[in-house]
C-alpha positions in Angstrom: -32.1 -29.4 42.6 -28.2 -28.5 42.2 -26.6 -26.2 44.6 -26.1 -23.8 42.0 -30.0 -23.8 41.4 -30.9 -23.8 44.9 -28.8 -20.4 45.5 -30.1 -18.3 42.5 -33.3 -19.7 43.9 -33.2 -17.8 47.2 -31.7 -15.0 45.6 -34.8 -14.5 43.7 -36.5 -14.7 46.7 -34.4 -12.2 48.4 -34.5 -9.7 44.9 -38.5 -10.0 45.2 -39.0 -9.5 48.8 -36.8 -6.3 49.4 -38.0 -4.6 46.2 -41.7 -5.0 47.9 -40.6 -3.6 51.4 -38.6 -1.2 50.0 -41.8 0.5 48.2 -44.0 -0.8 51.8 -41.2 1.0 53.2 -40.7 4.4 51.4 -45.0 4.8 51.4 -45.4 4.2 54.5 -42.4 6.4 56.0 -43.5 9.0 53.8 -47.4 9.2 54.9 -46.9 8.6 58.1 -43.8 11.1 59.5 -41.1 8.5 60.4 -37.8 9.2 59.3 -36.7 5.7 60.7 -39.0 3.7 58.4 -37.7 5.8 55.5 -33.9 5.0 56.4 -35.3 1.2 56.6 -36.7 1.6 53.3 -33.5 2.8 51.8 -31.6 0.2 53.1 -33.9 -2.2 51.6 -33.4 -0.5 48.0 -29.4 -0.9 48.4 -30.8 -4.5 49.7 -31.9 -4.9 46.1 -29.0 -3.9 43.8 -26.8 -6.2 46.9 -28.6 -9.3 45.8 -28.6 -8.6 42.3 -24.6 -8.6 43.0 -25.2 -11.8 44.6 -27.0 -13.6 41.6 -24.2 -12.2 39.6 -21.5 -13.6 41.8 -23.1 -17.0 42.1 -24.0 -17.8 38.5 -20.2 -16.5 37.3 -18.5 -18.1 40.4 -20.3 -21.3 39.1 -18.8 -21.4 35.4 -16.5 -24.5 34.5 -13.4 -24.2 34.9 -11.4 -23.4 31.7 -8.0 -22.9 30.5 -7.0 -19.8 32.3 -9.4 -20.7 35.2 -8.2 -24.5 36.2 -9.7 -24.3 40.0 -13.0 -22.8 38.2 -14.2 -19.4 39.1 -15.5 -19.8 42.4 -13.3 -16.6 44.2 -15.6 -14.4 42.2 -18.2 -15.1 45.3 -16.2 -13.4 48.1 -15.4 -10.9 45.8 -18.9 -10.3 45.3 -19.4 -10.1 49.2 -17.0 -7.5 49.4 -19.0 -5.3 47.0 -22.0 -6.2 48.9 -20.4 -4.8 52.1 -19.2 -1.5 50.7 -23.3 -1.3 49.7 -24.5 -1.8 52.9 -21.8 0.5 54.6 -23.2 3.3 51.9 -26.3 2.9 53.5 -25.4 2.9 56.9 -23.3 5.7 56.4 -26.6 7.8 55.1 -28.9 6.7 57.6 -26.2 7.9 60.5 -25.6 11.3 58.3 -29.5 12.0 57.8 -30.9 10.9 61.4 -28.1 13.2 63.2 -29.4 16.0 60.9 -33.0 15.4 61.9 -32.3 15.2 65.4 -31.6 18.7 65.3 -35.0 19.4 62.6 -38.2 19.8 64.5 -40.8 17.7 62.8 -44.2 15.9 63.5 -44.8 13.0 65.3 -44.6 9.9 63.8 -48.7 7.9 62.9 -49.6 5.2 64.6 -50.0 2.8 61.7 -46.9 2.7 61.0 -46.1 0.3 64.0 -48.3 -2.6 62.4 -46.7 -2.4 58.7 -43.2 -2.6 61.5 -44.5 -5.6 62.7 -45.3 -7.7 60.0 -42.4 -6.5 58.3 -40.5 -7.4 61.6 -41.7 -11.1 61.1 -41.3 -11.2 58.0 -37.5 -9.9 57.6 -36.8 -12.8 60.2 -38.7 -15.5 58.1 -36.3 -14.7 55.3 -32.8 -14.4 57.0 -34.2 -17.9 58.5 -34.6 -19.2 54.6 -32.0 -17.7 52.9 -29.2 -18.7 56.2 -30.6 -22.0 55.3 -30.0 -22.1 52.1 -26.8 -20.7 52.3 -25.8 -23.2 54.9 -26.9 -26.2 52.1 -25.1 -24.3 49.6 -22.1 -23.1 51.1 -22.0 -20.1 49.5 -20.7 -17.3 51.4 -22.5 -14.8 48.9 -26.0 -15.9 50.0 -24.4 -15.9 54.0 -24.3 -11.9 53.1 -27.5 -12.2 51.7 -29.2 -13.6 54.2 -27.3 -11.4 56.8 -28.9 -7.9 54.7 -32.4 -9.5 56.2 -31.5 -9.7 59.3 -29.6 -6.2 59.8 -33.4 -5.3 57.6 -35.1 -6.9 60.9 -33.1 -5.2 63.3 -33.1 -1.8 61.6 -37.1 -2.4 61.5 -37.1 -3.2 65.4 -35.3 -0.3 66.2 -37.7 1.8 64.1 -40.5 -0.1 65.7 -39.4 0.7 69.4 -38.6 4.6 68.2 -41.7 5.4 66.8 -43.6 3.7 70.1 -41.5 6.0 72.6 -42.5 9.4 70.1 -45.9 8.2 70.5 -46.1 6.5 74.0 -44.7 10.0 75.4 -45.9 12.8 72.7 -45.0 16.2 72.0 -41.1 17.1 72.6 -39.9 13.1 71.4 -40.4 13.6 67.9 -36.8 13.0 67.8 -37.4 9.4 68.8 -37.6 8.3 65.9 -34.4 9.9 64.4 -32.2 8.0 67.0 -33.9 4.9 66.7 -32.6 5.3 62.7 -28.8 6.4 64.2 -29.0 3.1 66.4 -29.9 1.1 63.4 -26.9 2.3 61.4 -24.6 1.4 64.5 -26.0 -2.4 64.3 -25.4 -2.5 60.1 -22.2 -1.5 60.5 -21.5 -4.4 63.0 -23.1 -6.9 60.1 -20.6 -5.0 58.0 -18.1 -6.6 59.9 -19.6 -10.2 60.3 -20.2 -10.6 56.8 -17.1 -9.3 55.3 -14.3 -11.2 57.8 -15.2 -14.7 56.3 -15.2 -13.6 53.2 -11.6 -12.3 53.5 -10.6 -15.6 55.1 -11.5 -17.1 52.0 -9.4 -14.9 50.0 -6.8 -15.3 51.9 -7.2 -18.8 52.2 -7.6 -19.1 55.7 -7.8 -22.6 57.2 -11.1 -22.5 59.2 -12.8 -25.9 58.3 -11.4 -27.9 60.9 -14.7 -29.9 60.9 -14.1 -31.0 57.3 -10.5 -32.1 57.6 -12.0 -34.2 60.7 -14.6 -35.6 58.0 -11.8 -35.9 55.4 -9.8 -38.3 58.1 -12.4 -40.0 59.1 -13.6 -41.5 55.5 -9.6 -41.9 54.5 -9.5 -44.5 57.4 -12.1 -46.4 56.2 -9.7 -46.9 52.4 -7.9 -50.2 52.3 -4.1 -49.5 52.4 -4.4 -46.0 53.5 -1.7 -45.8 56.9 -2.7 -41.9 57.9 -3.5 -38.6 56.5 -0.2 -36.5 57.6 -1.4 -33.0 56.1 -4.9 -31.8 54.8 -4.8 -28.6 53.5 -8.7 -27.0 52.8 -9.2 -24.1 51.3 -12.6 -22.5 49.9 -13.1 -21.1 46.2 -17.2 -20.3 45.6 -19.7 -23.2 46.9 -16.7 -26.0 46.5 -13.8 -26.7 49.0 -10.4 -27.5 47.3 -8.4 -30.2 49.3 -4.0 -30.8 49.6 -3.9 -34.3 50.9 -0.6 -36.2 52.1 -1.2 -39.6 52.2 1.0 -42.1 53.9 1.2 -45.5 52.3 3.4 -48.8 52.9 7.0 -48.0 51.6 7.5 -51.1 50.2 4.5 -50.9 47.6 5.7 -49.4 44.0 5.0 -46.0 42.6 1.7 -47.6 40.5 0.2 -49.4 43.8 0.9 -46.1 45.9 -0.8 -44.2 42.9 -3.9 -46.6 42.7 -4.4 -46.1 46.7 -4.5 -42.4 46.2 -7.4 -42.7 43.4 -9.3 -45.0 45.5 -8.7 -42.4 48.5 -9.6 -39.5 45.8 -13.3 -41.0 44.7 -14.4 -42.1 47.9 -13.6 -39.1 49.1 -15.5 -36.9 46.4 -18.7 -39.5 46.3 -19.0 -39.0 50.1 -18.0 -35.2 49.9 -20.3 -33.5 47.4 -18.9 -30.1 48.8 -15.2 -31.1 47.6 -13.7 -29.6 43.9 -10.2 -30.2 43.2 -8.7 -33.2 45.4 -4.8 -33.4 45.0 -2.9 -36.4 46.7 1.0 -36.2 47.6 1.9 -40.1 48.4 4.5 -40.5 51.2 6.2 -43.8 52.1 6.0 -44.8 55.7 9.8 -45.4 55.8 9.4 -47.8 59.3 7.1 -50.1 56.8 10.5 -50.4 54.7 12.3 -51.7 57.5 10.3 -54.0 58.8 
């Protein structure tokens, strides 16, 4: 299974899963007094449009390059991310407005039940951030990394219910509002995710050189090519699920412009059939002008 495959995959998962806690969610909340559970439930519906965002991003940021797009299409994923973020700060931003205005609105206590639909959903939420960080990981694709971070702030948002509801009810009549700040804490975490999910993304639109690990890699393999002296510069920079590479390669001064050309192409396909990750590999040759001394 491609990359490509393996992404749309777990978004499907992620598409299925919140459209089924949403609804668990919303019911729930509803019957059973907890104002928390409900503001869970709507994050999980913007949960839902979020990932269909994300299919969206990764299928178009996965188009062949063309004419007008030479480097492909891949900056449509952080893009994507941003949108994402704006849907989950939406959210946030009407949990925070709605619990601070029930704070201040008597109402019943919350039902028992509804701290073992928390529960499993607790697990549950965890099990997919797990899966879909995974995936993203194998993927590299930072639209699934906000994916998989919309389960997780899901988890905590589900905790927090989880521990509001079980002081309303643990201490009774006059804690009703439990519940309510449990919701207002929940918002405060999202809007932290908020943060964490949108900063890479901007680093890869701004091209931001983070991937120190990579240009380690990228060294490493060029040492191992006959006639290669050093890498002097290795610019990375990320576009989608591929990682576009400036190289400068260093080669004996005295070899001609073909030999110098052939290194780099030899350098160039062992890189990309080690590398699966890499896109666009370009290769600047630079005599080592001690070589033409000697």
């Amino acid at each position: 299974m491609s990359k490509t495959e393996t992404a749309i995959k777990a978004t499907y998962f992620s598409i299925i899963s919140n459209t089924l806690l949403a609804l668990i969610k919303g019911i729930a909340g509803y019957f059973g007094n907890s104002y928390a559970m409900i503001a869970d439930a709507i994050e999980s519906t913007a949960d839902i449009f979020a990932s269909f965002l994300v299919l969206f991003g990764i299928k178009y940021s996965n188009k062949p390059a063309d004419e007008n797009h030479p480097y492909g299409h891949g900056r449509a994923e952080p893009l994507i991310t941003f949108l994402v973020v704006g849907f989950l700060i939406t959210s946030a931003t009407i949990i925070a407005y709605e619990s601070i205005h029930n704070i201040n609105t008597p109402h019943n206590l919350p039902k028992p039940f509804t701290l073992f639909i928390l529960g499993a959903i607790i697990l549950w939420k965890e099990y997919s951030f797990q899966t879909v960080m995974k995936k993203s990981k194998e993927t590299n694709s930072s639209a699934l990394k906000a994916d998989a971070w919309h389960h997780r702030s899901d988890a905590i948002t589900s905790v927090a219910a989880f521990i509001g509801i079980s002081i309303a009810l643990y201490f009774g009549k006059g804690y009703e509002e439990a519940d309510d700040w449990a919701a207002l804490l929940a918002s405060g975490f999202i809007f932290y995710n908020c943060y964490k999910i949108f900063r890479p993304a901007l680093g890869e639109i701004m091209d931001e050189h983070v991937y120190h690990e990579l240009e380690a890699e990228i060294k490493r393999i060029a040492a191992t090519v006959p006639n290669v002296i050093v890498i002097e510069k290795c610019f990375i920079r990320k576009a989608g699920m591929k990682y576009h590479v400036d190289l400068h390669l260093m080669v004996d001064g005295n070899k001609t412009v073909k030999e110098g050309h052939d290194i780099a192409h030899v350098l160039k396909d062992t890189l990309r059939a080690e590398l699966s990750e890499l896109g666009h590999v370009l290769i600047h040759v630079e005599p080592d002008f001690e070589s033409i001394h000697r």
